[in-house]
N, C-alpha and C positions, 0 to 999 in steps of 0.2 A: 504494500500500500504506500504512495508517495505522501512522503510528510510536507503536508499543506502550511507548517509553519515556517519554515524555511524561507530565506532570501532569495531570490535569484540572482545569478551572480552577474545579470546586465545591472548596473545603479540607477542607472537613468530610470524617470517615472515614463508609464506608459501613455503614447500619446493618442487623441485621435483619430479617426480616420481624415483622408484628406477631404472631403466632402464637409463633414464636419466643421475641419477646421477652416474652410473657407464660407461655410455658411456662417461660421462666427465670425468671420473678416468682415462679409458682408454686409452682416446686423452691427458688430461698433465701429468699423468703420470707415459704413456707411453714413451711419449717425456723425459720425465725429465728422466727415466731408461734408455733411450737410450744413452742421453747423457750422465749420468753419467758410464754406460758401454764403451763408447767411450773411455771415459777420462781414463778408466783405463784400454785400450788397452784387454782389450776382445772381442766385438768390432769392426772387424780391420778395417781401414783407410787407406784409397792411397790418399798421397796430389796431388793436381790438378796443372798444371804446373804456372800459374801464380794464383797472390793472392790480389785484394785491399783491403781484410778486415785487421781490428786490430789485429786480431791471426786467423794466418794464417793456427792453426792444433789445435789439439782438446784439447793440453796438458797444460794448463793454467789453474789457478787455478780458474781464475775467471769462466771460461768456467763448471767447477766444481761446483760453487757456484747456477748460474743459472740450470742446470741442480737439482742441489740438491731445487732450489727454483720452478721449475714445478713440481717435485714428491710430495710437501709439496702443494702445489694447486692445483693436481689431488688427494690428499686421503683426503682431507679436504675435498670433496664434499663424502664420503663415512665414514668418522666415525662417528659415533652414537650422536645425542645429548647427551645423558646421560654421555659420555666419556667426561665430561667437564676440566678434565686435562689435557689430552691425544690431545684436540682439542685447548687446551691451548699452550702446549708443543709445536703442531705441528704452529701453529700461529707463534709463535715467531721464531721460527727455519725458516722459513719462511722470515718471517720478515728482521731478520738475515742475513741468504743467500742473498736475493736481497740487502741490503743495500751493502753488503762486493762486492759482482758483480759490480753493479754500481759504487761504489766507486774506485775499483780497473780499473776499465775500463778507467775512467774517467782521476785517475793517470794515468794510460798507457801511454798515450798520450804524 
């Protein structure tokens, strides 16, 4: 009987299939391209007549920020292990983004 608690001796975590991982490209970003098409008015937008969010149209930077942080966690599920700089790069940039969004939202306030 194979003992099922055993490691496998690959380290790496198992990944998706590529389907998969390109329909979740697709979903953030997708998202993230939109948004950051938004922000720079290609795009176009009709603001709605009332508003209780924090920015209330798409032209904030932090709105930028986040956008720019779903395109960096939809290509992350598509570039290659082997691309371990590139996957490095996109990490932080990543990283980045959300922290400067959050933060900035947070000032808003």
């Amino acid at each position: 009987m194979p003992d099922v608690f055993t490691m496998p001796t690959d380290s790496r975590p198992p990944q998706p299939s590529l389907p998969t991982r390109l329909l979740l490209f697709c979903l953030c970003g997708g998202t993230g391209l939109f948004i950051i098409l938004t922000y720079a008015g290609i795009v176009p937008w009709k603001p709605s007549g009332r508003c209780r969010a924090i920015f209330c149209d798409p032209y904030h930077w932090q709105v930028l920020c986040f956008g720019i942080t779903f395109f960096c966690a939809g290509s992350a599920f598509v570039l290659p292990r082997r691309w371990h700089r590139v996957g490095q790069l996109n990490g932080l940039c990543l990283l980045i983004a959300l922290l400067a969004g959050l933060t900035g939202s947070f000032l808003f306030r």
